[in-house]
C-alpha positions in Angstrom: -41.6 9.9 77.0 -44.3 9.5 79.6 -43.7 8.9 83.2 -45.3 6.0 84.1 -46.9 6.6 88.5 -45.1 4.2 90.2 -47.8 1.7 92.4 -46.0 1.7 96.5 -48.8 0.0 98.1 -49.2 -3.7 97.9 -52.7 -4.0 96.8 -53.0 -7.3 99.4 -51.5 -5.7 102.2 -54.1 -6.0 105.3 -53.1 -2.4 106.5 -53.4 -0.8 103.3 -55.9 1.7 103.3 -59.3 1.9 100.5 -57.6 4.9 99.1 -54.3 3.7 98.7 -55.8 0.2 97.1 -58.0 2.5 94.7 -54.2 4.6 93.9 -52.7 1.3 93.1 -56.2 0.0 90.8 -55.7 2.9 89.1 -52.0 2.8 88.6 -52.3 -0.6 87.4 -55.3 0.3 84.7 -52.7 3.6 83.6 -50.2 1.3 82.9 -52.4 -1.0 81.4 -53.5 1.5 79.0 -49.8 2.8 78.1 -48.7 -0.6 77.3 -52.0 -1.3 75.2 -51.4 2.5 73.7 -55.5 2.7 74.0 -58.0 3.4 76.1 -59.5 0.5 78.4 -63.2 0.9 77.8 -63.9 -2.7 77.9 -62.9 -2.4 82.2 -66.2 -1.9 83.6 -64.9 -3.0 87.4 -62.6 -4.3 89.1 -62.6 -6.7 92.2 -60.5 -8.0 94.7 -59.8 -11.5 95.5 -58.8 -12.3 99.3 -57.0 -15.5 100.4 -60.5 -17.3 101.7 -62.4 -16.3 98.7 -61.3 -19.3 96.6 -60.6 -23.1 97.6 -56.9 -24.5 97.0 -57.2 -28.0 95.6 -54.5 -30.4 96.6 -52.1 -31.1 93.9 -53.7 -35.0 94.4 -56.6 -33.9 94.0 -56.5 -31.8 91.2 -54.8 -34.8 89.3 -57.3 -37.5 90.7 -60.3 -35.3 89.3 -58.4 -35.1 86.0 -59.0 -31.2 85.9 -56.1 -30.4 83.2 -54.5 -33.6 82.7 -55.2 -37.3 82.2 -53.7 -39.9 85.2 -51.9 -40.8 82.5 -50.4 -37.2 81.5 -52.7 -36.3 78.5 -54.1 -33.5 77.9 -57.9 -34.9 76.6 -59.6 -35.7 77.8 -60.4 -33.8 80.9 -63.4 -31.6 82.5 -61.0 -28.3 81.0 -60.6 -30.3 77.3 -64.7 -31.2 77.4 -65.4 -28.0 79.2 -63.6 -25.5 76.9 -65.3 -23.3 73.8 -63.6 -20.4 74.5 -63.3 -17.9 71.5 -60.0 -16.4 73.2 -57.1 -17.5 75.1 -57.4 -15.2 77.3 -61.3 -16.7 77.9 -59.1 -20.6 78.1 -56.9 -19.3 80.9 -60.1 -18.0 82.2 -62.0 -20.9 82.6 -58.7 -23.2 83.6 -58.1 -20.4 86.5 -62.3 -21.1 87.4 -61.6 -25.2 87.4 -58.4 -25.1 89.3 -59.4 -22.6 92.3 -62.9 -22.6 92.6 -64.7 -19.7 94.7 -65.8 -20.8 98.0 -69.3 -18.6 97.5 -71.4 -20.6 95.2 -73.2 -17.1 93.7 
């Protein structure tokens, strides 16, 4: 059986020190790796993302720019249905995470 470290530092905790947010990153990527039973090589970095770094859209306004869903409810089309040739789900969730809360830094 392998012990699994055990992350005690909320990673968004303002007082948390850059060595105790690396400890938890790497506790995190451990686990990661145990759960996947492989090595991670495809993790180049990792970032952080603070409160101000991304723009909350109203719930009326995410439905008036038809984001995810139609006025009417549908699910097509919309700027996620047009928008979306992703290969993966994981690439889907992706993009639907990039359309929904936008990053306030346009670079």
């Amino acid at each position: 059986m392998v012990r699994m470290p055990e992350a005690k530092v909320a990673v968004s905790a303002p007082t948390a020190t850059a060595a105790a947010k690396n400890n938890t990153a790497a506790a995190l990527l451990t686990y990661a790796e145990h759960t996947q039973g492989r090595a991670l090589s495809h993790v180049q970095r990792l970032s952080v993302e603070r409160d101000g770094d991304l723009i909350e859209l109203p719930p009326t306004t995410r439905r008036n720019l038809e984001l995810v869903q139609t006025l009417r409810g549908e699910d097509s089309p919309t700027m996620f249905s047009l928008l979306d040739t992703c290969m993966t789900g994981m690439g889907s969730r992706l993009l639907k995470r990039w359309l929904l809360s936008p990053r306030r830094d346009r670079s």
